[in-house]
C-alpha positions as CSV (number, residue, x, y, z in Angstrom):
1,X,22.0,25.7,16.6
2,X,18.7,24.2,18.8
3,X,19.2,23.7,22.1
4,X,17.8,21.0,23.8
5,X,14.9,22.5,24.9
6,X,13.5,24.0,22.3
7,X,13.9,20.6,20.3
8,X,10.0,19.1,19.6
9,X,8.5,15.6,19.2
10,X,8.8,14.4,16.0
11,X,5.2,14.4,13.5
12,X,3.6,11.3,12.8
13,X,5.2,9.9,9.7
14,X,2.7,10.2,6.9
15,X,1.3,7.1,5.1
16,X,0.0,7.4,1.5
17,X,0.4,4.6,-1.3
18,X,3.7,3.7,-0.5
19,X,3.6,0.3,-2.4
20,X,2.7,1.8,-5.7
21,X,5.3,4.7,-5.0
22,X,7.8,2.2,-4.8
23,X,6.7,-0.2,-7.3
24,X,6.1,3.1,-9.7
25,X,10.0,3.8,-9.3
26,X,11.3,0.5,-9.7
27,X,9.5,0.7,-13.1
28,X,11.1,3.7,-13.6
29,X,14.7,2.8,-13.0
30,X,14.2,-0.2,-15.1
31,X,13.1,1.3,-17.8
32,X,15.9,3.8,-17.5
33,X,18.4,0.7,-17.9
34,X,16.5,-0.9,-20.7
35,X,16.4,2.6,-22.5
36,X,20.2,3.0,-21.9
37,X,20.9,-0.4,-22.7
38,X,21.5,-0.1,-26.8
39,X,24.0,3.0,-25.9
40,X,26.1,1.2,-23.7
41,X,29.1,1.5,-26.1
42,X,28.5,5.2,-26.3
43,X,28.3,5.5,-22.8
44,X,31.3,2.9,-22.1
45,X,33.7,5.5,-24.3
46,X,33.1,8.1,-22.4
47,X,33.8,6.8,-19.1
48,X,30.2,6.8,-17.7
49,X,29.1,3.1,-18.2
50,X,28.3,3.7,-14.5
51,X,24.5,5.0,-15.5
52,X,23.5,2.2,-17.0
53,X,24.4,-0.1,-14.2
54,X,23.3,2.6,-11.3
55,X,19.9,2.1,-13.6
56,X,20.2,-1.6,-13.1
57,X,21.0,-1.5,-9.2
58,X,18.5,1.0,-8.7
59,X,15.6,-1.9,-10.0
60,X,17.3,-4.5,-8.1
61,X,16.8,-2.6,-4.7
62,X,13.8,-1.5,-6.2
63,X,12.3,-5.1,-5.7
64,X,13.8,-5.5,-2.9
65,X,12.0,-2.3,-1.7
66,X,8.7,-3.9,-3.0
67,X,8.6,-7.3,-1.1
68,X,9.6,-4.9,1.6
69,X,6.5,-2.5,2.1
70,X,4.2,-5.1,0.6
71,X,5.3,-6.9,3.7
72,X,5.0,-4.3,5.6
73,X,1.7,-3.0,4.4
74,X,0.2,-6.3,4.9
75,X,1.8,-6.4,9.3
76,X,-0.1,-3.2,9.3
77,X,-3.7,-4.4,8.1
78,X,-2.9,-7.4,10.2
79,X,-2.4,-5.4,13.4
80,X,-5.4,-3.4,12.0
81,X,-7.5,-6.2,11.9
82,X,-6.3,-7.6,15.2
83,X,-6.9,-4.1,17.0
84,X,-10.8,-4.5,15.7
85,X,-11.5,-7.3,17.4
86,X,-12.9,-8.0,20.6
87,X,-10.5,-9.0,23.4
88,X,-11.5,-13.2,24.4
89,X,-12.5,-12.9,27.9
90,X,-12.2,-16.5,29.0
């Protein structure tokens, strides 16, 4: 167990391309559902019609997840921006 002490700061979160990381997975779990789709009845007999629609929910909150760091990308290159220029003296 740590003790208090010896606990650190936490690292700098990384940033990479996290809107196409998250677009790339939406994709993903879409396509999951859209491959699944024809086998629902095969899936529906054996009591696991729960993929296909875990596929479905997983694009839904996929888009949400999309507007969400495309928002978010775009208040950090605003701040950016707003951190470059000069400060009006008036």
């Amino acid at each position: 167990m740590w003790k208090k002490s010896e606990l650190r700061e936490a690292p700098a979160p990384l940033e990479g391309p996290v809107v196409g990381t998250v677009t790339g997975g939406t994709i993903i779990w879409f396509v999951l559902f859209l491959g699944q789709l024809p086998f629902y009845g095969w899936f529906a007999d054996r009591g696991h019609a729960w993929w296909v629609w875990t596929c479905l929910a997983g694009g839904g909150l996929g888009l949400v997840g999309i507007w969400y760091v495309r928002a978010r990308d775009a208040a950090i290159k605003r701040d950016a921006a707003a951190s470059e220029r000069p400060a009006d003296h008036a």
